[in-house]
N, CA, C and O of each residue as an XYZ file, in Angstrom:
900
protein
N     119.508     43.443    134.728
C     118.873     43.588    133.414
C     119.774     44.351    132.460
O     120.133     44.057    131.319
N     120.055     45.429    133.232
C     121.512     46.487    132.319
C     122.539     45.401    131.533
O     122.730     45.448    130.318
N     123.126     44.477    132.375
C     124.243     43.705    132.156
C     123.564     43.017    130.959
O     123.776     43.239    129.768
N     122.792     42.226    131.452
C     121.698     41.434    129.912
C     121.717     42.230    128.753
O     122.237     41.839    127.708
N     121.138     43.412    128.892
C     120.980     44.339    127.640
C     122.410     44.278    126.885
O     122.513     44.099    125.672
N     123.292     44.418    127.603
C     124.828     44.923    127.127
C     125.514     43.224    126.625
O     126.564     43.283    125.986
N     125.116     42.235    126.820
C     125.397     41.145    126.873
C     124.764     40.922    125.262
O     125.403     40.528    124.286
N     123.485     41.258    125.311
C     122.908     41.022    124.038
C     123.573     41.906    122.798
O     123.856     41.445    121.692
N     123.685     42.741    123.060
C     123.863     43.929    121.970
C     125.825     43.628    121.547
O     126.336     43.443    120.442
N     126.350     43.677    122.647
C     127.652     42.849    122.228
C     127.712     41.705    120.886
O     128.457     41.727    119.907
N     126.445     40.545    121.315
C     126.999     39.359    120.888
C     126.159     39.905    119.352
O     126.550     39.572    118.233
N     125.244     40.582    119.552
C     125.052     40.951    117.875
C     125.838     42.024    117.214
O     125.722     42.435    116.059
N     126.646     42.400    118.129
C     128.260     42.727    117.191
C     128.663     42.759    116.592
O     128.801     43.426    115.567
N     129.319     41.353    117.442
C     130.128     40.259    116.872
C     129.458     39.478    115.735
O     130.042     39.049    114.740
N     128.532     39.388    115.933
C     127.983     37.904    114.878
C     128.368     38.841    113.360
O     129.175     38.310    112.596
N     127.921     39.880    113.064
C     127.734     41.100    112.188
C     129.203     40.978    111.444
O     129.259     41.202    110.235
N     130.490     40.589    112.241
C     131.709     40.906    111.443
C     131.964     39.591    111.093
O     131.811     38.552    111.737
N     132.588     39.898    109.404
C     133.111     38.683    108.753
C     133.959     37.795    109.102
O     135.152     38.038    109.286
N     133.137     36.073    109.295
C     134.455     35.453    109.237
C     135.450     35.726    108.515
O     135.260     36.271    107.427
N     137.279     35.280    109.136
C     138.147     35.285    108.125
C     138.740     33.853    108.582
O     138.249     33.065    109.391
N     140.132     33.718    107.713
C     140.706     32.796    107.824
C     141.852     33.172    108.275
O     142.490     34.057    107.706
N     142.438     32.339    109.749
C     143.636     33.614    110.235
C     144.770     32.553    109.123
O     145.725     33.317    108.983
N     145.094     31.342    108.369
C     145.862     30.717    107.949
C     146.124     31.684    106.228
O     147.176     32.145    105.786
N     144.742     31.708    105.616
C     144.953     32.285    104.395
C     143.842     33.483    104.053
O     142.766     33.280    103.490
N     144.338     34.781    104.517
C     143.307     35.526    104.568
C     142.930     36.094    103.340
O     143.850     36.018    102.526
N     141.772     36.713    102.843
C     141.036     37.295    101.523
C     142.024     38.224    101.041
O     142.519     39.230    101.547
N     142.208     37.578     99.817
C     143.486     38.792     98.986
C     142.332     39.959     98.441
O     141.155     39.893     98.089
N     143.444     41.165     98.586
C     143.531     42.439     98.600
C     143.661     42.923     96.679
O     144.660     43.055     95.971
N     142.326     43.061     96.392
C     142.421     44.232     94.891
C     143.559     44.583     94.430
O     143.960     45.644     94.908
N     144.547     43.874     93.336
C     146.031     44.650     92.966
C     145.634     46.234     93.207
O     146.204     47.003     93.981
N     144.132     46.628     92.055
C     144.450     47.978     91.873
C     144.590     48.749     93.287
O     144.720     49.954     93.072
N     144.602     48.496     94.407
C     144.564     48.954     95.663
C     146.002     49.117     95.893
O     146.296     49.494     97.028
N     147.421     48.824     94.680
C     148.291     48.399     94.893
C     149.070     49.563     93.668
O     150.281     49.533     93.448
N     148.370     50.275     93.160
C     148.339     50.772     92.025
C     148.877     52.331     91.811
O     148.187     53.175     92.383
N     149.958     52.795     91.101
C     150.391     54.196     91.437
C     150.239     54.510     90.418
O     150.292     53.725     89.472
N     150.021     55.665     90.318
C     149.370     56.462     88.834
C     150.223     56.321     87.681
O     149.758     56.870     86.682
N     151.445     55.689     87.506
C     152.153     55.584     86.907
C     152.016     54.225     86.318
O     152.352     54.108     85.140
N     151.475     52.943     87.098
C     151.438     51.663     87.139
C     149.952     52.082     86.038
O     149.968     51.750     84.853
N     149.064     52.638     86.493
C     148.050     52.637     86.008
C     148.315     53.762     84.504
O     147.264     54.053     83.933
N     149.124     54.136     84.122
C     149.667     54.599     82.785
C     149.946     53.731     81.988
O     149.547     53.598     80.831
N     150.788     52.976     82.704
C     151.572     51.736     81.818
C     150.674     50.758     81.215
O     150.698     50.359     80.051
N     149.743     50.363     82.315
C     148.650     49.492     81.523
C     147.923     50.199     80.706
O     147.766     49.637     79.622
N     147.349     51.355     80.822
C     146.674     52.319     79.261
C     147.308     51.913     78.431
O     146.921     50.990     77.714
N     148.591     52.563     78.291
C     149.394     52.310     76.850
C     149.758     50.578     76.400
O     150.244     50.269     75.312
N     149.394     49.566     77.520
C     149.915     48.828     76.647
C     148.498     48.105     76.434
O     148.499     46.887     76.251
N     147.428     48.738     76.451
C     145.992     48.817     75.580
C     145.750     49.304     74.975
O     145.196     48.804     73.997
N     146.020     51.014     75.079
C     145.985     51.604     73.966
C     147.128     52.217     72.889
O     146.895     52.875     71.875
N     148.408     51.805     73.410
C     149.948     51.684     72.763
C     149.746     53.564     72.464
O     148.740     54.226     72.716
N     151.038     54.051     71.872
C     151.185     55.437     71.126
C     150.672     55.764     69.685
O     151.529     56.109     68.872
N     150.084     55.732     69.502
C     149.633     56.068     68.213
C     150.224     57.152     67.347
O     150.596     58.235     67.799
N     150.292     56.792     66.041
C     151.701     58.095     65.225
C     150.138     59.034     65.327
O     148.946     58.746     65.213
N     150.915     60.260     65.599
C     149.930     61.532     65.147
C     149.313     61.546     64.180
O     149.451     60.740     63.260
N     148.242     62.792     64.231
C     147.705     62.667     63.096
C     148.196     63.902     61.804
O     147.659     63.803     60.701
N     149.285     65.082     62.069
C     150.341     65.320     61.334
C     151.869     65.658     61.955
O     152.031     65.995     63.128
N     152.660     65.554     61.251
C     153.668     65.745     61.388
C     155.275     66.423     60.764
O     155.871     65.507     60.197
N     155.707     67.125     60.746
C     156.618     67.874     59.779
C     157.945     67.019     60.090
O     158.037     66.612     61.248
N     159.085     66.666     59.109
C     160.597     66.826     59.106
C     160.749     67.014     58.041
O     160.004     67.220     57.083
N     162.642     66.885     58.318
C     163.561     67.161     57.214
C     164.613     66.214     57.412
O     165.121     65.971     58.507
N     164.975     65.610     56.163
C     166.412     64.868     56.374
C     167.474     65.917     56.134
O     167.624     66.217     54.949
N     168.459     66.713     57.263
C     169.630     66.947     56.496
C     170.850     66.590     56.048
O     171.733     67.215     55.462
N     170.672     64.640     56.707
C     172.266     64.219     55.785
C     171.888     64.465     54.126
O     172.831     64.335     53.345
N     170.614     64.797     53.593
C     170.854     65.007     52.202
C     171.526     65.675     51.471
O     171.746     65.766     50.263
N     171.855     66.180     52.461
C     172.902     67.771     51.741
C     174.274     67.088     51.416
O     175.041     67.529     50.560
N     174.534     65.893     52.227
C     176.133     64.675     51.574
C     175.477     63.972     50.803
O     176.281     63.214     50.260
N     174.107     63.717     50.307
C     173.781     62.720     49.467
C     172.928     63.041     47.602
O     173.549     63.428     46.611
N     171.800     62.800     47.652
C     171.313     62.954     46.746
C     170.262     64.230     46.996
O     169.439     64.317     46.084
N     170.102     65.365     48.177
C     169.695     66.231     48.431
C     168.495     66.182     49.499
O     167.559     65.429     49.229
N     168.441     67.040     50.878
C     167.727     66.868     51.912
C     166.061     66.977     51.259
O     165.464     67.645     50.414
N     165.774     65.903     52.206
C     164.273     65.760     51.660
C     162.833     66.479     52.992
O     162.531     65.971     54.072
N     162.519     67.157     52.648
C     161.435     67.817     53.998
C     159.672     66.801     53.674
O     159.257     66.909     52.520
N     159.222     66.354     54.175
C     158.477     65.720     54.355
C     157.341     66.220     55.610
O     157.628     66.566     56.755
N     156.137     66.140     55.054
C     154.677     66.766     55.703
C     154.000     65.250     55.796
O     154.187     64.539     54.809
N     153.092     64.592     57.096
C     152.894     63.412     57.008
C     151.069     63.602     57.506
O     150.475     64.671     57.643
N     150.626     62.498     57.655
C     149.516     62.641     57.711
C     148.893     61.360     58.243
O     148.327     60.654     57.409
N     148.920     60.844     59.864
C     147.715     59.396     59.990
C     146.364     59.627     59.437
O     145.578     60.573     59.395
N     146.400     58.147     58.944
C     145.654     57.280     58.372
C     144.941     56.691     59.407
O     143.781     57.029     59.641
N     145.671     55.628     60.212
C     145.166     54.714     61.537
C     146.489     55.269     61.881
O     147.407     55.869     61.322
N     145.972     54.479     63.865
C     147.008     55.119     64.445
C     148.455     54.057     63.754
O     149.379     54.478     64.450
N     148.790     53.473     63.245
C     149.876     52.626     62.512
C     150.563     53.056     61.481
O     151.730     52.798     61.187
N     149.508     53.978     60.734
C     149.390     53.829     59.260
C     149.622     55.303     58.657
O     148.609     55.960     58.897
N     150.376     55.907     58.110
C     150.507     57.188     57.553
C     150.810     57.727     56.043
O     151.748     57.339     55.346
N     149.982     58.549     55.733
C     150.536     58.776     54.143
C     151.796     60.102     54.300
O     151.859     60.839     55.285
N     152.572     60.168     53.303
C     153.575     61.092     53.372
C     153.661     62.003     51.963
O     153.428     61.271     51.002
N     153.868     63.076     51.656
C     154.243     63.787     50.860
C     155.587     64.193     50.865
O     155.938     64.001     52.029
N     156.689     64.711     50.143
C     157.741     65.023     50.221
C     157.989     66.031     49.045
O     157.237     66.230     48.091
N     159.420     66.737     49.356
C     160.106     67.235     47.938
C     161.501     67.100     48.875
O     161.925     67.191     50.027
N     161.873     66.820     47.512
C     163.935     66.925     47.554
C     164.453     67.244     47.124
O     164.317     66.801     45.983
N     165.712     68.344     47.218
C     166.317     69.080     46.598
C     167.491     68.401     45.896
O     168.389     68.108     46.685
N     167.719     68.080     44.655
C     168.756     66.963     44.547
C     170.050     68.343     43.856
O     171.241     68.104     43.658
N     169.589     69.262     43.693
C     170.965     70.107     43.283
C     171.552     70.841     44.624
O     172.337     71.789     44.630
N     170.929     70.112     45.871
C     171.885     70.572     47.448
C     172.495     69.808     48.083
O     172.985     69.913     49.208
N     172.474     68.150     46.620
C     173.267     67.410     47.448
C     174.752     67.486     46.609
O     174.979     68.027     45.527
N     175.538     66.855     47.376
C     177.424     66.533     46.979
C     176.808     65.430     46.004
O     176.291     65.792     44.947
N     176.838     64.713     46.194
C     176.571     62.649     45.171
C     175.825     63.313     43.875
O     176.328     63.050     42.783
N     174.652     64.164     43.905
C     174.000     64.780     42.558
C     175.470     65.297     42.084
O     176.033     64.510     41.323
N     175.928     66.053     42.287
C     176.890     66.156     41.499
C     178.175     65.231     40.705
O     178.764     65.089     39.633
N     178.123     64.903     41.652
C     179.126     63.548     41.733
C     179.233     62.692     40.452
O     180.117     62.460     39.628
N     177.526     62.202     40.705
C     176.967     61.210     40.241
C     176.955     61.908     38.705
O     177.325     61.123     37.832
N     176.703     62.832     38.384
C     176.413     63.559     37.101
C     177.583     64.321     36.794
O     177.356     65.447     36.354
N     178.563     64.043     36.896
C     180.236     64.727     36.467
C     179.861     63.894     35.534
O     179.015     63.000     35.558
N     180.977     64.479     34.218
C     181.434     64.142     33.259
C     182.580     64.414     33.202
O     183.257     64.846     34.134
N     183.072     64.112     31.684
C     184.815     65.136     31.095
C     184.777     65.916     30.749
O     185.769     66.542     30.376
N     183.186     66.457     30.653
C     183.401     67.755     30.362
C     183.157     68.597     31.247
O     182.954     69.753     30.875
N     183.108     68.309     32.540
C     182.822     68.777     33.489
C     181.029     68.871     34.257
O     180.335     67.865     34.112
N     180.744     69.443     34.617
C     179.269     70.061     34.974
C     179.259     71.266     35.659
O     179.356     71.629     36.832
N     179.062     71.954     34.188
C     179.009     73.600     34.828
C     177.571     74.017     35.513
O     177.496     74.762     36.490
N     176.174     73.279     34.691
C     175.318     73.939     35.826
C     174.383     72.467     35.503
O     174.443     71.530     34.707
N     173.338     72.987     36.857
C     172.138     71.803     37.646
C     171.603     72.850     37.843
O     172.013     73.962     38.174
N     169.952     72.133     37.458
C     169.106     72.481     38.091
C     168.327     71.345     38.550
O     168.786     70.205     38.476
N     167.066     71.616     39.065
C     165.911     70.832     39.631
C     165.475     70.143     40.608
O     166.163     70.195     41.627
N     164.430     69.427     40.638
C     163.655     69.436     41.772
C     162.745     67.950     41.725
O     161.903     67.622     40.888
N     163.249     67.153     42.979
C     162.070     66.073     42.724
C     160.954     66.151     44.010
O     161.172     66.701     45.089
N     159.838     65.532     43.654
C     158.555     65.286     44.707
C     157.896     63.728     44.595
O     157.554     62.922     43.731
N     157.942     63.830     45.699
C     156.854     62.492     45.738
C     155.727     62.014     46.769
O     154.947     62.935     47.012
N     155.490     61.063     47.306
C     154.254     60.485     48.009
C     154.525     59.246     48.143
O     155.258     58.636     47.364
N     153.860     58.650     49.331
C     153.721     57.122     49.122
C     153.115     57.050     50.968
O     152.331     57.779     51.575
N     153.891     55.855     51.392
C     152.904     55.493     53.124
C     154.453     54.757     53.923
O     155.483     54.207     53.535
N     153.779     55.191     55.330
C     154.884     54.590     55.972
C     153.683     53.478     57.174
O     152.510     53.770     57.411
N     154.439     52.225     57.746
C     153.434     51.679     58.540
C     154.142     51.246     59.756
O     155.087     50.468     59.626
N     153.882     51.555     60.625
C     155.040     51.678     61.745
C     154.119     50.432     62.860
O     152.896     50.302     62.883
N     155.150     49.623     63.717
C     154.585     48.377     64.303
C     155.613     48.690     65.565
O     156.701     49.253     65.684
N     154.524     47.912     66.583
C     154.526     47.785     67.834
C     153.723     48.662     68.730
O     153.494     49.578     67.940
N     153.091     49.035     69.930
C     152.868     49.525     70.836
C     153.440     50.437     71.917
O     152.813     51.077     72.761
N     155.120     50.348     71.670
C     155.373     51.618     72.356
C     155.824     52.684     71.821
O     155.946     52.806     70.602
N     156.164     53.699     72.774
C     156.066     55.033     72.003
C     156.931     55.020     70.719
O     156.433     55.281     69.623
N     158.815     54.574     70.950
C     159.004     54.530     69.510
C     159.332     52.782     68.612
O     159.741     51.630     68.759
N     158.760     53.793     67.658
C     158.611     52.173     66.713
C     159.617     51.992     65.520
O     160.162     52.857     64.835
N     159.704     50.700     65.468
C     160.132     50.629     63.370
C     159.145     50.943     62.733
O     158.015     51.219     63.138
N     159.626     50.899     61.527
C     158.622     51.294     60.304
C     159.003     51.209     58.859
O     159.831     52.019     58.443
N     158.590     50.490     58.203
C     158.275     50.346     56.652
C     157.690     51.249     55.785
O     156.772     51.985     56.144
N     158.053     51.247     54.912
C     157.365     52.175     53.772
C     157.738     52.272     52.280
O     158.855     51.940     51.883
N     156.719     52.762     51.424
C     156.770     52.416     49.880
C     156.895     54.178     49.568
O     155.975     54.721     50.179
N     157.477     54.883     49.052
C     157.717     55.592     48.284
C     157.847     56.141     46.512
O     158.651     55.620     45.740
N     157.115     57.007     46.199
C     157.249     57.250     44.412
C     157.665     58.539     44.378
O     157.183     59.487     44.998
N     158.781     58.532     43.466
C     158.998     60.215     43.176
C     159.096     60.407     41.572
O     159.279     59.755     40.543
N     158.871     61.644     41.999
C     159.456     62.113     40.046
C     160.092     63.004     40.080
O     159.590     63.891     40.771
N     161.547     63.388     39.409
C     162.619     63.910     39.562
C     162.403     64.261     38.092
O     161.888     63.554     37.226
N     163.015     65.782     37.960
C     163.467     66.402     36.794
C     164.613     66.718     36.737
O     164.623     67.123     37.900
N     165.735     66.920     36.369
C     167.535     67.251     36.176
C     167.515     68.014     34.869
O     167.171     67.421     33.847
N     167.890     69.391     34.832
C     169.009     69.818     33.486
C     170.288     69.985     33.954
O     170.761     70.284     35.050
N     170.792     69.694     32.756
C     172.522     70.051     32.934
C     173.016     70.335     31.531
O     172.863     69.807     30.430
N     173.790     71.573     32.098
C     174.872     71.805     31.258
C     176.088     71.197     31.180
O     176.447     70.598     32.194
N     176.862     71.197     30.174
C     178.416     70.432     29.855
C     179.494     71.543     28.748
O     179.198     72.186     27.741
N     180.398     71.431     29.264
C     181.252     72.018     28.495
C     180.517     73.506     27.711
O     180.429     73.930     26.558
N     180.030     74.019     29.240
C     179.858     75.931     29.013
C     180.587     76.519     28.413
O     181.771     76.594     28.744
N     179.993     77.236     27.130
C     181.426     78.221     26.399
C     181.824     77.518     25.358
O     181.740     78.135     24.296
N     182.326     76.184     25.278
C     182.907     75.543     24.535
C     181.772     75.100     23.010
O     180.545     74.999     22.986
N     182.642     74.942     22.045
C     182.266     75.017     20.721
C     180.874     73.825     20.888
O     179.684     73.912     20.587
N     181.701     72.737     21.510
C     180.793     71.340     21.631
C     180.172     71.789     23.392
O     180.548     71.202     24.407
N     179.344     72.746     23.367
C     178.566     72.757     24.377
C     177.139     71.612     24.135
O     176.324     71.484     23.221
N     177.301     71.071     25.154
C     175.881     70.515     25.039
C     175.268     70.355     26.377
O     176.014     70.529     27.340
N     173.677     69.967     26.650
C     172.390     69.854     27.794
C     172.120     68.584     27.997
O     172.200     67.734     27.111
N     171.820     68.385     29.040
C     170.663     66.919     29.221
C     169.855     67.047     30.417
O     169.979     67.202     31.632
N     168.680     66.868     29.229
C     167.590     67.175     30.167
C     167.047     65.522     30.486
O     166.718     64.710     29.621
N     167.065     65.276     32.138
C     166.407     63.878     32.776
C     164.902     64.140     33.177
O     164.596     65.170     33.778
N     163.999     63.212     32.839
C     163.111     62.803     33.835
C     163.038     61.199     34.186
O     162.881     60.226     33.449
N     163.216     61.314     35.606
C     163.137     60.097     36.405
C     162.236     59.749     37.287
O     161.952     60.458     38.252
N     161.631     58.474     37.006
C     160.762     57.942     38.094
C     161.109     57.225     38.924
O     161.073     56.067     38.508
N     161.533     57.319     40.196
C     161.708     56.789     41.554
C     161.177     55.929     42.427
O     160.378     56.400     43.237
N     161.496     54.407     42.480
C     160.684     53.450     43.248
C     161.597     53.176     44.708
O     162.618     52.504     44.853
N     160.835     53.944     45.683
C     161.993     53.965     46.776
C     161.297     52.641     48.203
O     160.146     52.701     48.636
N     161.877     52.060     48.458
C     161.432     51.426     50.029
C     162.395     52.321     51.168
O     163.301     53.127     50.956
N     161.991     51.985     52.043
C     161.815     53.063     53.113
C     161.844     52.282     54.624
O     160.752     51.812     54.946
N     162.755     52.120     55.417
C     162.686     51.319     56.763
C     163.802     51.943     57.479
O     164.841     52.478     57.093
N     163.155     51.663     58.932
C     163.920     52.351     59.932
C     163.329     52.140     61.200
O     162.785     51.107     61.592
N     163.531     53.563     62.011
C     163.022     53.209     63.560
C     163.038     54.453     63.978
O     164.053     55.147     64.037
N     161.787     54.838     64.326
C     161.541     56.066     65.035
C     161.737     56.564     66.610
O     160.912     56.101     67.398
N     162.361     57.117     66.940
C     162.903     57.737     68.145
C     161.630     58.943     68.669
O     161.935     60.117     68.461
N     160.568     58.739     69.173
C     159.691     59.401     69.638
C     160.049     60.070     71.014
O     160.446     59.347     71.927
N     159.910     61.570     71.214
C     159.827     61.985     72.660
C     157.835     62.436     72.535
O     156.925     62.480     71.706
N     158.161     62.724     74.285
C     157.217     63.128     74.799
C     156.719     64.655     74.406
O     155.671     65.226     74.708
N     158.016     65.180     73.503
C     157.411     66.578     73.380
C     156.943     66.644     72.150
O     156.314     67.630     71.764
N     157.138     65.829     71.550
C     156.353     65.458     70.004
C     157.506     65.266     69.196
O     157.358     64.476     68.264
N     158.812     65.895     69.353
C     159.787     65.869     68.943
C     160.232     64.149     68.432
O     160.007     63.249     69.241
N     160.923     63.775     66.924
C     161.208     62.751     66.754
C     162.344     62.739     65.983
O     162.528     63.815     65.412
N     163.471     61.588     65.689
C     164.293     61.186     65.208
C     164.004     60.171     64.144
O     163.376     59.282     64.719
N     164.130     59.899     63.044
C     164.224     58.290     61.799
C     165.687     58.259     62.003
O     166.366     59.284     62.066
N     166.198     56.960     62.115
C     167.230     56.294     61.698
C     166.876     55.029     60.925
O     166.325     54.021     61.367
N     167.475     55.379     59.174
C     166.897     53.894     58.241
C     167.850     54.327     57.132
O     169.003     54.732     56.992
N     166.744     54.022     56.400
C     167.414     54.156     54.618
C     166.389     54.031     53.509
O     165.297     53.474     53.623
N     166.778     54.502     52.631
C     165.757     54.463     51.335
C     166.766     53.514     50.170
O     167.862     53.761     49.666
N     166.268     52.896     50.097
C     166.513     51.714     48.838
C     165.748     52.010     47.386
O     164.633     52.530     47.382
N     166.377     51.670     46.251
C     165.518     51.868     45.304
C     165.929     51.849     44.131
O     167.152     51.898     44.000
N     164.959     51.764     42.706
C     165.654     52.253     41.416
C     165.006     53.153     40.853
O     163.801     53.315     41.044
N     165.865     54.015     39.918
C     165.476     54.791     39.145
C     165.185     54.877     37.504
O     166.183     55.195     36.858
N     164.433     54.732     37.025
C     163.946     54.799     35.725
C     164.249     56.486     34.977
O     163.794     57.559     35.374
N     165.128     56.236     33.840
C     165.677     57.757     33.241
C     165.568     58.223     32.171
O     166.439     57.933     31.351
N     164.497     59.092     31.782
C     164.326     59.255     30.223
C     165.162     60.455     30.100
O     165.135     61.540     30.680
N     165.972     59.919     29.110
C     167.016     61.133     29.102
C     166.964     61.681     27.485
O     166.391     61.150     26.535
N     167.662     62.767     27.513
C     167.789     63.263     26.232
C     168.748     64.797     26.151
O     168.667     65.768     26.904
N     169.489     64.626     25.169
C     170.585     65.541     25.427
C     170.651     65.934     24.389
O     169.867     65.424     23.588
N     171.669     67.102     23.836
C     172.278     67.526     22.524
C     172.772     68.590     22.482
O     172.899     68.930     23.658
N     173.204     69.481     21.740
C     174.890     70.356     21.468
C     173.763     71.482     21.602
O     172.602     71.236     21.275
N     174.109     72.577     22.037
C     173.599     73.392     22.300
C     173.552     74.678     20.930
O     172.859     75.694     20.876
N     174.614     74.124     19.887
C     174.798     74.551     18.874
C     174.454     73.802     17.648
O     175.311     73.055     17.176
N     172.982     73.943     16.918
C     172.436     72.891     15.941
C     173.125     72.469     14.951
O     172.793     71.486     14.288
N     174.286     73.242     14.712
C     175.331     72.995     13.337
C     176.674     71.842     13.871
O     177.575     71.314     13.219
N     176.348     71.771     15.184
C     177.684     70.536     15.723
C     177.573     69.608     15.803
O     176.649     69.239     16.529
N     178.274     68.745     15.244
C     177.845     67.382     15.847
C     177.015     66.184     15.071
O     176.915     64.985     15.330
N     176.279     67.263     13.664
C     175.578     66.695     12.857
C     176.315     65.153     12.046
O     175.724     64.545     11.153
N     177.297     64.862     12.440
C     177.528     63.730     11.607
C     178.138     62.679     12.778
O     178.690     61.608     12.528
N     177.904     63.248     14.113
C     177.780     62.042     15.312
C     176.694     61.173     15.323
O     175.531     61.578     15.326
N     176.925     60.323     15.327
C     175.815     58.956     15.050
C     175.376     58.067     16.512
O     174.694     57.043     16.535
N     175.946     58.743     17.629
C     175.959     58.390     18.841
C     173.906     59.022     19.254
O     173.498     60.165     19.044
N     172.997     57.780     19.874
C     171.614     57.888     20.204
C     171.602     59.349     20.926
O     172.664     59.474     21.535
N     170.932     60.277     21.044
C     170.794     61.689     22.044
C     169.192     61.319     22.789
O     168.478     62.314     22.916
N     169.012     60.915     22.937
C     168.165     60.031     24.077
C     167.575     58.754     23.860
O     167.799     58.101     22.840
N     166.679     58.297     24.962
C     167.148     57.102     25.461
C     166.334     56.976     26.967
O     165.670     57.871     27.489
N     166.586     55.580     27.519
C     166.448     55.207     28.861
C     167.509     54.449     29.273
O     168.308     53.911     28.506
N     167.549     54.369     31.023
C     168.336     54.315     31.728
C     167.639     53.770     32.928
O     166.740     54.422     33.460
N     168.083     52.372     33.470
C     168.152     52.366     34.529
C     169.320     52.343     35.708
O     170.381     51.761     35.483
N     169.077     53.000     36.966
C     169.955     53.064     37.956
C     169.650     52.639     39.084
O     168.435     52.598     39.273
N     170.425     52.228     40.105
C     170.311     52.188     41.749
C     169.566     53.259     42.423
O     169.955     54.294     41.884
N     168.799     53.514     43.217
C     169.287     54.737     44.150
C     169.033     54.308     45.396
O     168.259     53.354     45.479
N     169.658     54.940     46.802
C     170.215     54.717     47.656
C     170.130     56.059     48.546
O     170.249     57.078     47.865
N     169.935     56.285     50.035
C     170.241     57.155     51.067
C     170.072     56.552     52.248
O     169.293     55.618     52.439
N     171.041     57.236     53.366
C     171.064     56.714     54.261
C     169.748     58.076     55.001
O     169.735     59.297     54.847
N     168.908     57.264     55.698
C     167.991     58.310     56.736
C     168.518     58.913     57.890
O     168.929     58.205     58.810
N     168.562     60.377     57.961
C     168.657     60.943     59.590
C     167.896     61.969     59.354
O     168.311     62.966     58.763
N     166.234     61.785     59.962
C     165.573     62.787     59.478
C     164.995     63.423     61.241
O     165.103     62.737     62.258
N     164.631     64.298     61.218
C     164.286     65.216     62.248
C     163.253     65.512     61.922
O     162.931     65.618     60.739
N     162.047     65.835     63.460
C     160.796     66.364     62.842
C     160.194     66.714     64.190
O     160.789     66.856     65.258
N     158.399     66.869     63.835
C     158.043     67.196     65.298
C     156.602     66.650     65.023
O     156.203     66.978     63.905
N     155.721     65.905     65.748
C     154.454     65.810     65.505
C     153.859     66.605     65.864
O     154.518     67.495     66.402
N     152.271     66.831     65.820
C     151.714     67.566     66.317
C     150.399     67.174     67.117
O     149.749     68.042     67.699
């Protein structure tokens, strides 16, 4: 009877475990296959890097160009960012450059600011990116300091800049732009002798508008937060 008992209880065992197929057996759950790292990679390429929601740099090739620009940023969407800026255009070499005369340029001042959006594409951490930029720039200058025919010109310029490149993102928030700013400048200018009795029978316009190019190459540094 023992043997019977043990005979029975065996074969309901067996019956209890799943057929398989010994030719093509039941595939195995990838995620069972899955290292915490594997399972990172698919997050991000669902939920990609998103630009912060602020961020600080500074360009300092401006200091060879038209003057380093420091920039405070701000997401919008994770794609999408507005930017504020100011630029120092009397810390660049080219401001000067660009504004020599024959009579030299004994002094500069001023200061431009602006705003506009940058929109950065793709899903991994670093991206390209586009952007529209507006500034407004003020310039005085002196000419021929001292001299009998001293004269000023005072600029205001409005700045239509585009903006593209490619962001170099680390993990520590730390980032790199490599691009350029493209653009023109609109120049209401106006000048004259610094002495009201000179000059009175020059018939040459003392202001006016102006349009120009403007141009920088990007190497800006920064850090998100």
């Amino acid at each position: 009877m023992s043997l019977a008992v043990f005979l029975a209880l065996a074969s309901m065992a067996f019956g209890q475990e799943p057929k398989t197929d010994p030719v093509n057996p039941p595939a195995i759950p990838k995620e069972y296959f899955k290292t915490g790292e594997d399972k990172k990679v698919g997050e991000n390429k669902t939920n990609g890097y998103p630009i912060s929601k602020i961020a600080l740099s500074v360009n300092p090739l401006g200091f060879a160009q038209f003057g380093p620009m420091v920039n405070i940023e701000a997401g919008v969407t994770k794609s999408l960012l507005a930017n504020a800026h100011v630029r120092f255009p009397t810390l660049g070499v080219l401001t000067y450059i660009v504004n020599y005369d024959d009579d030299g340029l004994d002094e500069l001042s001023g200061i431009s600011f602006g705003a506009g959006s940058l929109y950065f594409f793709g899903e991994r951490r670093s991206k390209p990116y586009v952007g529209i930029l507006l500034e407004y720039e003020k310039l005085e200058k002196l000419y021929a300091k001292n001299e009998s025919w001293e004269w000023k010109d005072d600029d205001n310029n409005g700045i239509f800049i585009l903006n593209g490149g490619y962001r170099f993102r680390f993990k520590s928030g730390f980032f790199i732009n490599t691009g350029a700013y493209l653009g023109a400048a609109l120049s209401l200018y106006k000048w004259d002798y610094t002495d009201p009795d000179y000059g009175q029978d020059d018939p040459e316009a003392r202001e006016g508008t102006d349009i120009a190019p403007f141009g920088m190459v990007e190497v800006t540094v920064g850090v998100e937060f």
